[in-house]
C-alpha positions as CSV (number, residue, x, y, z in Angstrom):
1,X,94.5,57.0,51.6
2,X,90.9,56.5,53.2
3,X,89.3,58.9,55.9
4,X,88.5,57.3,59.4
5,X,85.6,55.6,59.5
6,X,84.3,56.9,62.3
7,X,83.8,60.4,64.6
8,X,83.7,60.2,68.7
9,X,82.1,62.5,70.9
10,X,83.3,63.1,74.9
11,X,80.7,63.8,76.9
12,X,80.3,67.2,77.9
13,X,81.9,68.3,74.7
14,X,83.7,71.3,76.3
15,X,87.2,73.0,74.5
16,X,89.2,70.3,76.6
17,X,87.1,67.1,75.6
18,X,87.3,68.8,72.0
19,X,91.1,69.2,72.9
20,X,91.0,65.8,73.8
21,X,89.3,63.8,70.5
22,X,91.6,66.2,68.7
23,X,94.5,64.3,70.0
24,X,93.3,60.8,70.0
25,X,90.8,60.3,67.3
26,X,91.0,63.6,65.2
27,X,87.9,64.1,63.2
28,X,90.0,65.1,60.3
29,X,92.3,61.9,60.6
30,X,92.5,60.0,56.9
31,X,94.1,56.6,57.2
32,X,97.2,55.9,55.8
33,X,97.6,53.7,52.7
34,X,99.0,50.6,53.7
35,X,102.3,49.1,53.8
36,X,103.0,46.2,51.3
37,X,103.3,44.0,54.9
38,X,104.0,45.0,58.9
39,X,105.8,43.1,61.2
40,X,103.3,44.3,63.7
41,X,99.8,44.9,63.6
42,X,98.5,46.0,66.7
43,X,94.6,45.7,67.7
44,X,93.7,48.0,70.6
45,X,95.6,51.6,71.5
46,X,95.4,51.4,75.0
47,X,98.6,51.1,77.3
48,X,99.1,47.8,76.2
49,X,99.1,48.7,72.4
50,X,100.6,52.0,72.4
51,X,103.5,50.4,74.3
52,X,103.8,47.3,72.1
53,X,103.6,49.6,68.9
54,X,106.3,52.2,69.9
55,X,108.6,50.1,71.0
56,X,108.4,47.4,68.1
57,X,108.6,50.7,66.0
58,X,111.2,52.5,67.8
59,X,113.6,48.9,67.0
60,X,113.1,49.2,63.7
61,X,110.2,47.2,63.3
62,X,107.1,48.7,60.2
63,X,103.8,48.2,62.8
64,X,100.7,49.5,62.8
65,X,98.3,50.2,65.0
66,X,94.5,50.1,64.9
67,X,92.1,51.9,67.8
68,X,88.4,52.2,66.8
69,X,87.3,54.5,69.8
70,X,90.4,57.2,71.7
71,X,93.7,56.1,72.0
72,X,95.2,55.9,75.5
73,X,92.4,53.7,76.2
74,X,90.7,53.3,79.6
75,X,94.0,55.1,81.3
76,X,93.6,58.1,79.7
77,X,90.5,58.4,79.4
78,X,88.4,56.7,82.1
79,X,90.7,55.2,84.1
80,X,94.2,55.8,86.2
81,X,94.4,59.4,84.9
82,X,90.5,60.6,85.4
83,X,90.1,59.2,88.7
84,X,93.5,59.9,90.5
85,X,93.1,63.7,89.5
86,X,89.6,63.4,91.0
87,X,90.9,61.3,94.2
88,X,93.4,64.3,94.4
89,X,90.4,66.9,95.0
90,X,89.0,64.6,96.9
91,X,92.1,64.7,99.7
92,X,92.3,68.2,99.7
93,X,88.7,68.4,101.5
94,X,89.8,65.9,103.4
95,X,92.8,67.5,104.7
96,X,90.6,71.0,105.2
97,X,87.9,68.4,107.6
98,X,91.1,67.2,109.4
99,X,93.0,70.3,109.9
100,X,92.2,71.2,113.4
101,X,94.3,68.3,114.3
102,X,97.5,70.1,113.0
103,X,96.2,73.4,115.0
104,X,94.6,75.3,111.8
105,X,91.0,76.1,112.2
106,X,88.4,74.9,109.9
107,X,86.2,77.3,108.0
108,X,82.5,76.8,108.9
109,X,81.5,76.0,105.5
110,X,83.9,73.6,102.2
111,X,82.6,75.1,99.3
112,X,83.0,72.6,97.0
113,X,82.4,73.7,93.3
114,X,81.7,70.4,91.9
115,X,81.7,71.8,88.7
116,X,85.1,72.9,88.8
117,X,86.5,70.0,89.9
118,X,85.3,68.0,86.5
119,X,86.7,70.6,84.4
120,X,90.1,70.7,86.3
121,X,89.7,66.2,85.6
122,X,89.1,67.2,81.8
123,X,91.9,69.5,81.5
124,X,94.7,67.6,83.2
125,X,93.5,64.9,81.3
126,X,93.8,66.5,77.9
127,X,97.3,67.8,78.8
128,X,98.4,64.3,79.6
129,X,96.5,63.3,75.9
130,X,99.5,64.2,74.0
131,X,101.7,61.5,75.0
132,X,98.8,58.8,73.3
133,X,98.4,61.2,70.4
134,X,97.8,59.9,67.0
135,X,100.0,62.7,65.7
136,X,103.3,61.2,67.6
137,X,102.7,57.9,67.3
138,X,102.5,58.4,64.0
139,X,105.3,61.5,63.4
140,X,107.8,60.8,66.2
141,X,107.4,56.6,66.2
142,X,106.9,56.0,62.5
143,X,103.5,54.0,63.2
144,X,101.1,53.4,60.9
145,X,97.7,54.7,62.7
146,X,94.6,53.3,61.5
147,X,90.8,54.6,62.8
148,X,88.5,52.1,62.8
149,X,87.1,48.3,64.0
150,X,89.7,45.7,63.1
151,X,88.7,42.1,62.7
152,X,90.9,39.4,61.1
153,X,90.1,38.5,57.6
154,X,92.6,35.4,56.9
155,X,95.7,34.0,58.8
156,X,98.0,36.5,57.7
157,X,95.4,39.6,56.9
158,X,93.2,42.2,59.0
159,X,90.9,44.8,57.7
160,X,90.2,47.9,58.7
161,X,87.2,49.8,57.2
162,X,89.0,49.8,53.4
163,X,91.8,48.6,54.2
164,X,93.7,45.4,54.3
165,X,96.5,44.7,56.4
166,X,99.0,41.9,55.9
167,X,101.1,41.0,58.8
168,X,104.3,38.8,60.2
169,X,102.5,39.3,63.5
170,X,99.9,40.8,65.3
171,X,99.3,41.5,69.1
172,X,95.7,41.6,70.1
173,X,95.3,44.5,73.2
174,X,91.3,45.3,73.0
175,X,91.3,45.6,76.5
176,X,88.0,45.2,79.0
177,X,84.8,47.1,79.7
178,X,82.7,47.2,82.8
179,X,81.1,43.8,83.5
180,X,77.2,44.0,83.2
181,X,74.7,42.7,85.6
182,X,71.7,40.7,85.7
183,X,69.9,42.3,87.8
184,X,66.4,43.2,87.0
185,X,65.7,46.5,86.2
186,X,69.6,47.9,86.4
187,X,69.1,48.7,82.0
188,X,66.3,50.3,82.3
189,X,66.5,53.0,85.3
190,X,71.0,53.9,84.1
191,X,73.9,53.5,86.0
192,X,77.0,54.6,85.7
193,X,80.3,53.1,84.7
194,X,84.2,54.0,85.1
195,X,83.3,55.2,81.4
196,X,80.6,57.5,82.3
197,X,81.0,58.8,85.9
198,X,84.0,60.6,84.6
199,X,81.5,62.7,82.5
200,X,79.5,63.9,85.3
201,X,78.9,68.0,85.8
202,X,76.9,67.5,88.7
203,X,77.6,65.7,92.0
204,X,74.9,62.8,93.0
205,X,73.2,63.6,96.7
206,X,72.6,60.1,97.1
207,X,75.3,57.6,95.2
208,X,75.2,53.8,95.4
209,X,77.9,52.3,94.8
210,X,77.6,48.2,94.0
211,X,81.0,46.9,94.7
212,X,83.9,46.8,96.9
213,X,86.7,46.2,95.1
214,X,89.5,48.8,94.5
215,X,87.4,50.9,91.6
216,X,84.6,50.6,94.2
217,X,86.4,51.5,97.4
218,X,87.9,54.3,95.2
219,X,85.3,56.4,94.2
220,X,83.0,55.6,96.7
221,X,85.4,57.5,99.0
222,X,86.1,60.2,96.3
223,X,82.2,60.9,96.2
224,X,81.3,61.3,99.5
225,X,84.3,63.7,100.4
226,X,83.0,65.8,97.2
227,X,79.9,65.8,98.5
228,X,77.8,63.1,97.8
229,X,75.9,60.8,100.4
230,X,77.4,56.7,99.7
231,X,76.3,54.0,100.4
232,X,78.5,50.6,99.5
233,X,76.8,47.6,98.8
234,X,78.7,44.5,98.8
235,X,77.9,40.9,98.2
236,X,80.7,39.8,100.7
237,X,81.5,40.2,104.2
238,X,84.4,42.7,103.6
239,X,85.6,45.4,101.2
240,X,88.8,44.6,98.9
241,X,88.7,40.3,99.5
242,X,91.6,39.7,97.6
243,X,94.2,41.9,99.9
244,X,95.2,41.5,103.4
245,X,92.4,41.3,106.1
246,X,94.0,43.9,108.2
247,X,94.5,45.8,105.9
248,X,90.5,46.0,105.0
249,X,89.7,46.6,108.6
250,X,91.6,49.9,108.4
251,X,89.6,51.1,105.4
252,X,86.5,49.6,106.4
253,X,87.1,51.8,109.6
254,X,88.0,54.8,107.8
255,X,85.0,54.5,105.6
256,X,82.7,54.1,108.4
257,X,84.5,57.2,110.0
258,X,83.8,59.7,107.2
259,X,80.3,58.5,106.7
260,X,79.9,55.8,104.1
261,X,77.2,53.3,104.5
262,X,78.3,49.7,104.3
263,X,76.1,47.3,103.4
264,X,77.8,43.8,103.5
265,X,76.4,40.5,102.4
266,X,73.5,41.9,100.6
267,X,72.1,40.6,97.5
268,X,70.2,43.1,95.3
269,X,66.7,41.9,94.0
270,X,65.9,44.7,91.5
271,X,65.9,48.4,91.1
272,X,63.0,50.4,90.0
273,X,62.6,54.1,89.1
274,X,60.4,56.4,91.4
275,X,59.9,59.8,89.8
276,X,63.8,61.2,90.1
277,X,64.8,58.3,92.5
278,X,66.2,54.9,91.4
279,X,65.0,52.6,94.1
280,X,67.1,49.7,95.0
281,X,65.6,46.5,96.2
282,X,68.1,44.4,98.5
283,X,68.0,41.6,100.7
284,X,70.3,41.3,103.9
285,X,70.4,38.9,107.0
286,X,67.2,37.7,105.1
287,X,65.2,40.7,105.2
288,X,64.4,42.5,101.7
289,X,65.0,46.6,102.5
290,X,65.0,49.1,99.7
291,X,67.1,52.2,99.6
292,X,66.3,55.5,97.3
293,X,69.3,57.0,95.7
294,X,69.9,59.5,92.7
295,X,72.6,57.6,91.2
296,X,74.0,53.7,90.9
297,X,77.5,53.1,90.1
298,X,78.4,49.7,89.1
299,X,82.3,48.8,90.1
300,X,82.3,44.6,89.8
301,X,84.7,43.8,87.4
302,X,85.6,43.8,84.0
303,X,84.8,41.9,81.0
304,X,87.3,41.2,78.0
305,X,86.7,42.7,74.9
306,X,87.1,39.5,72.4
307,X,83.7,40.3,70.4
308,X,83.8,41.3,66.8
309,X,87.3,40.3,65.9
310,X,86.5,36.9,63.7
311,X,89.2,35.3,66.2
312,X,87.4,32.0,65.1
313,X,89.1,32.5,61.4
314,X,92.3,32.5,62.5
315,X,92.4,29.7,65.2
316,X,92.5,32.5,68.4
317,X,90.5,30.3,71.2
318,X,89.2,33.0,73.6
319,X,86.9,32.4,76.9
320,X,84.1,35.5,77.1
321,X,84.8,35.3,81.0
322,X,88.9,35.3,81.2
323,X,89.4,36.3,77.3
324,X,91.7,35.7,74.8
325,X,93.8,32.5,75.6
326,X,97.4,32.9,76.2
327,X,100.6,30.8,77.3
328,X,103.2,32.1,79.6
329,X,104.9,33.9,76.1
330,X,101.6,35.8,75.8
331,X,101.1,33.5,72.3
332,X,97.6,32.9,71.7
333,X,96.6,29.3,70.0
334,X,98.0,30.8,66.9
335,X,101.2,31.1,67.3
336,X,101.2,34.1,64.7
337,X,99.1,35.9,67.2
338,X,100.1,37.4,70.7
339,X,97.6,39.2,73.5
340,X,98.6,41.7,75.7
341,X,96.9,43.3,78.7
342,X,93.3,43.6,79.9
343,X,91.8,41.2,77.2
344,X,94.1,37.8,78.4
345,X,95.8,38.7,81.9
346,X,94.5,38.1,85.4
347,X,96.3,41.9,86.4
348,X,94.2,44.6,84.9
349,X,97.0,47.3,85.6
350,X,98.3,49.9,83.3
351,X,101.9,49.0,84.5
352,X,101.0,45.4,84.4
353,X,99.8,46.0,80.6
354,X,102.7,48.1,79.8
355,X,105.1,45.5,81.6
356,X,103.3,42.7,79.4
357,X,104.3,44.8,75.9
358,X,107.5,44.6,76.6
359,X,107.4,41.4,76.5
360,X,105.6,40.7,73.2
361,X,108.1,43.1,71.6
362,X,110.9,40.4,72.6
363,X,109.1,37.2,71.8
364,X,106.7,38.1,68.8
365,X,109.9,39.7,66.5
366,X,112.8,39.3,68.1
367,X,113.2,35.5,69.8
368,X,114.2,33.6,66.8
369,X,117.6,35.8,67.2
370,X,118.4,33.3,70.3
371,X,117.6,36.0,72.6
372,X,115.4,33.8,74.5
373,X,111.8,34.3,75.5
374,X,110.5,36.1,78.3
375,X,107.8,34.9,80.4
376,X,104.7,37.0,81.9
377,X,104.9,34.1,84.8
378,X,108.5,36.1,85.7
379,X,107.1,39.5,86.4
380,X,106.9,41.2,90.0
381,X,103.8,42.5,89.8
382,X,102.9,45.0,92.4
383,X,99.3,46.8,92.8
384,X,97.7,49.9,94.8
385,X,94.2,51.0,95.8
386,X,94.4,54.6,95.7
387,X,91.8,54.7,98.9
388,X,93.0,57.0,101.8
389,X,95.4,55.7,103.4
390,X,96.7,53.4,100.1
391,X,96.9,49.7,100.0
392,X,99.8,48.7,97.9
393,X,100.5,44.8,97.8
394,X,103.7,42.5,96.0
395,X,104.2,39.5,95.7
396,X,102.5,36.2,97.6
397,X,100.8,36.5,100.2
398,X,101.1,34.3,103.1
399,X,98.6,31.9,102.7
400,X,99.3,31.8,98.9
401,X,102.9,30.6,99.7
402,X,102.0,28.4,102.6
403,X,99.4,26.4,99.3
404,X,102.7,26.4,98.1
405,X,104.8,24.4,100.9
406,X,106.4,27.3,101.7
407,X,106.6,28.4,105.5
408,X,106.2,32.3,106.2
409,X,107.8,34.8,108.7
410,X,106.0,37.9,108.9
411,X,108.0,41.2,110.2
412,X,105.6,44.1,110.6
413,X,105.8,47.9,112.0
414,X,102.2,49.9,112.5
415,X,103.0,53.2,111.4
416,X,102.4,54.4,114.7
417,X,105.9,53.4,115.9
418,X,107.6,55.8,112.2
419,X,108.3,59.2,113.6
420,X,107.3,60.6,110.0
421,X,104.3,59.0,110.2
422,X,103.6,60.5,113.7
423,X,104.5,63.8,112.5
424,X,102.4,63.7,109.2
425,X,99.2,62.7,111.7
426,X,98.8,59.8,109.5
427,X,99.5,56.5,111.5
428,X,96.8,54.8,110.3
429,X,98.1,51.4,108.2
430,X,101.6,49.3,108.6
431,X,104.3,47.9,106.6
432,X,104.3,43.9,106.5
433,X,107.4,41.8,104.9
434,X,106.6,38.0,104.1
435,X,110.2,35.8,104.2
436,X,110.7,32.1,103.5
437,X,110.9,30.9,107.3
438,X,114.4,31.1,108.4
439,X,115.7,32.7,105.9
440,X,116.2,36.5,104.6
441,X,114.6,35.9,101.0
442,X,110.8,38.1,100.3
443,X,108.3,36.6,99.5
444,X,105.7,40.0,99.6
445,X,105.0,42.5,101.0
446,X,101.7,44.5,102.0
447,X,101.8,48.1,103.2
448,X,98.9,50.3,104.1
449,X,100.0,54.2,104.1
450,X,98.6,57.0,102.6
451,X,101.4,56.8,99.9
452,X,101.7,53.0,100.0
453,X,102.0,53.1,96.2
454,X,104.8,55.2,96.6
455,X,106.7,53.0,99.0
456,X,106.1,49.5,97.6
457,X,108.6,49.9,94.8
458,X,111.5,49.7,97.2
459,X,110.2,45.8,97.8
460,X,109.4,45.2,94.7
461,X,113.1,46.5,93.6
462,X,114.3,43.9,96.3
463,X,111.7,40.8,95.2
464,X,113.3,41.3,91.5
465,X,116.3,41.5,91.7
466,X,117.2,38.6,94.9
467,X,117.4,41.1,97.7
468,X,117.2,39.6,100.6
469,X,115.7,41.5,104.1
470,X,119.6,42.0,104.6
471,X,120.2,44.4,102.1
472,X,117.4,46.6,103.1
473,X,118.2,46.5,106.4
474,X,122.0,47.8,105.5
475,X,120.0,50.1,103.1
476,X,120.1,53.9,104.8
477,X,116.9,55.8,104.4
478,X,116.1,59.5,104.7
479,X,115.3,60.3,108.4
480,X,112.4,60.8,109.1
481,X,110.7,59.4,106.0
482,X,107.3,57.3,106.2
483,X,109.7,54.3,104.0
484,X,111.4,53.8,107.3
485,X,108.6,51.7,108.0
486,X,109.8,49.1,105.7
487,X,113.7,49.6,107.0
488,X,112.4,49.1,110.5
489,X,110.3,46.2,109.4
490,X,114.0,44.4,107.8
491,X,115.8,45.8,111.1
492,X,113.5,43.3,112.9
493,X,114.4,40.3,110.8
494,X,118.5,41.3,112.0
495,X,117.3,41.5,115.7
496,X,115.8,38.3,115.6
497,X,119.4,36.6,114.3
498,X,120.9,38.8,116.8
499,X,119.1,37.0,119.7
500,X,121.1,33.4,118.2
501,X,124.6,35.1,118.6
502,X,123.5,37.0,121.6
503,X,125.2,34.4,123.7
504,X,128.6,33.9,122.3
505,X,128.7,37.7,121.5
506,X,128.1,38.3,125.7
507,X,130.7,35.4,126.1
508,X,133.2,37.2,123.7
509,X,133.0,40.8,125.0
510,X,132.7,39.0,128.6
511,X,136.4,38.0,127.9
512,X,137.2,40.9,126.2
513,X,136.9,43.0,129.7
């Protein structure tokens, strides 16, 4: 057996980031001896790998798994579970600025302890640790865990620090990082990162934020209801691009309304330190301003991690841009070889990533068994931003299935006309259902709520399994309930048959009197 080959450190290094690193790289953790050959040998223990380990090992199969920073990845640790604890702070001074609406006075002052809130993110987040462990993955699964950097050593063969592993199969799940930008001066004055603003003790008076996409839109919220004074800058003309446009007018507006500084269609020039201040050089409607902040967080993507793996030796073809290459069985150019999650797919998702596992688990050890191969191409893959209200999307979109030939009815319901919604004091956002023109069959769905992500699985449920707008139309729901949105949304697809029959129906019951 040979001791990890490496020791982590979580920023501030308090009893619940110690808590933490105890769990998923424990500084005491010696690396098994092993096997004589695995099935499995899985790079990367984030979602995609943990779930693609445990379940190959939980069928049987002798895997191991190799993670050279923590396990859980950038869920656990920087990601869905760090930031939705801090967006959940976050609403609760919200709901204190909004009270008077509901008849409950206001206190003069929100003391927010900043503080207190990072240490309530860093210990929810080490209670949720366990489930990633390298103790149960390795005790309750039967996985062999190995601390260290992998990188393929021959077709059938990867080494980790000492040790060489020979394998049936492997699944490459690396993951992404935070793209970088080439913008002059960005290295040298610091920014922050999803990997680093989870680490802060202190809230920013000034934050920039440079991005609009959901990581952007997410915390630049969060930040300025904790305190902080944002200001967005985006290269576009709108926030979130990819989703529905009505649906970014309602969190542009809701942005605007609690104080955020948009900046749209601004191209940044360079940033420069001045004393404390990091000074940020922009140009918009062709004038260059500058704007002095305390803090820059970058939210613009993400960049596969493919480096460092000697993917060249074993015939991998990867793309630095869109990462490792992948057919619609997740196979990579070696057909020994499979990639799961951030590192080859277009969704950067937990669920997406943990959806995608399943499906290497099938095809990389099981398939030859004639139990056929699945396809990532067949998922229902539905999405939130976790802005307030939510965004939560499935499926096409209407102009993606119109590029398709397909023709689109669109039945939607503002949640100002959904009792619950009325009674909540949250009618901000809708429900919209996309059918094939004529017919009952979804297509997607977007709904804009303030728990959209809640709600969208009752479409997605529908999508996946051939539901048509019928069946949730005959489908009771819970009065009053904010999901009644998408009920009345169906009930307006059976109206609009109704009017067809409307005449013999009159004609019938006519006669019938």
């Amino acid at each position: 057996m040979t001791p990890a080959v490496s020791t982590v450190t979580v920023s501030p290094m308090d009893r619940y980031n110690q808590a933490l690193i105890d769990n998923l790289h424990p500084p005491d953790w010696v690396n098994p001896d092993a096997a004589p050959s695995y099935n499995l040998v899985v790079i990367g223990a984030g979602t995609a790998g943990l779930v693609t380990a445990a379940g190959a090992a939980m069928l049987g199969a002798k895997v191991a798994l190799i993670e050279k920073h923590l396990m859980g990845g950038d869920c656990t640790n920087v990601g869905c579970v760090p930031s939705k604890t801090l967006i959940r702070s976050a609403r609760v001074v919200a709901d204190i600025h909004y009270a008077q609406k509901f008849g409950i006075h206001k206190p003069r002052n929100i003391d927010i302890d900043f503080p207190a809130v990072m240490e309530r993110l860093r210990r929810i987040r080490t209670e949720i640790s366990p489930n990633d462990s390298a103790k149960r993955f390795q005790e309750e699964f039967g996985v062999d865990v190995f601390f260290g950097e992998a990188r393929f050593k021959d077709t059938d063969t990867v080494e980790v620090g000492e040790s060489i592993l020979y394998f049936k199969k492997a699944a490459i799940a690396t993951g992404s990082r935070p793209t970088k930008l080439p913008i002059d001066g960005l290295n040298k004055v610091g920014y922050l990162t999803n990997e680093t603003v989870f680490s802060l003790t202190q809230c920013p008076n000034r934050l920039a934020v440079i991005g609009g996409g959901y990581i952007g839109c997410e915390l630049a919220q969060t930040f300025q209801r904790l305190g902080s004074e944002v200001i967005l800058i985006q290269k576009g003309s709108r926030l979130l691009s990819r989703e529905d446009a009505d649906a970014a007018e309602i969190i542009q507006k809701a942005f605007v309304r609690e104080g955020i500084e948009l900046l749209f269609e601004s191209k940044i020039k360079r940033i420069e330190r001045n004393d404390a201040e990091k000074v940020i050089h922009y140009e918009i409607n062709g004038q260059e301003e500058a704007l002095a902040v305390d803090e820059i967080l970058v939210a613009t993507g993400r960049s596969p991690n493919v480096e460092n793996l000697n993917l060249e030796a074993v015939g991998v073809e990867y793309d630095e841009k869109q990462g490792v290459i992948i057919n619609d069985y997740l196979q990579t150019t070696n057909p020994r070889i499979y990639a799961v999650g951030d590192v080859c797919m277009k969704w950067k998702f937990t669920h997406a990533a943990d959806a995608a596992a399943r499906i290497v688990i099938q095809n990389a050890l099981f398939s030859i068994f004639g139990l056929g191969r699945k396809k990532l191409s067949s998922l229902i893959m539905p999405w939130c931003t976790y802005t307030d209200p939510e965004v939560a999307h499935v499926g096409m979109y209407p102009e993606e299935a119109e590029a398709k030939g397909i023709e689109v009815d669109t039945f939607s319901v503002p949640l100002n006309d959904v009792d619950r919604a009325i009674v909540d004091g949250e009618t901000e956002g809708f429900t919209k259902l996309y059918v094939k023109k004529g017919t009952d069959k979804l297509l997607g769905a977007t709904i804009v709520a303030r728990h959209a992500g809640e709600m969208i699985s009752e479409v997605t449920l529908a999508i996946t399994n051939n539901l048509g707008l019928s069946a949730i139309a005959k489908t009771i729901h819970p009065y009053p309930t904010q999901a009644e949105a998408i009920r009345k949304a169906a009930d307006k697809y059976s109206l609009a048959r109704l009017d067809s029959f409307k005449k013999l129906s009159s004609a019938w019951l006519a006669w019938r009197r």
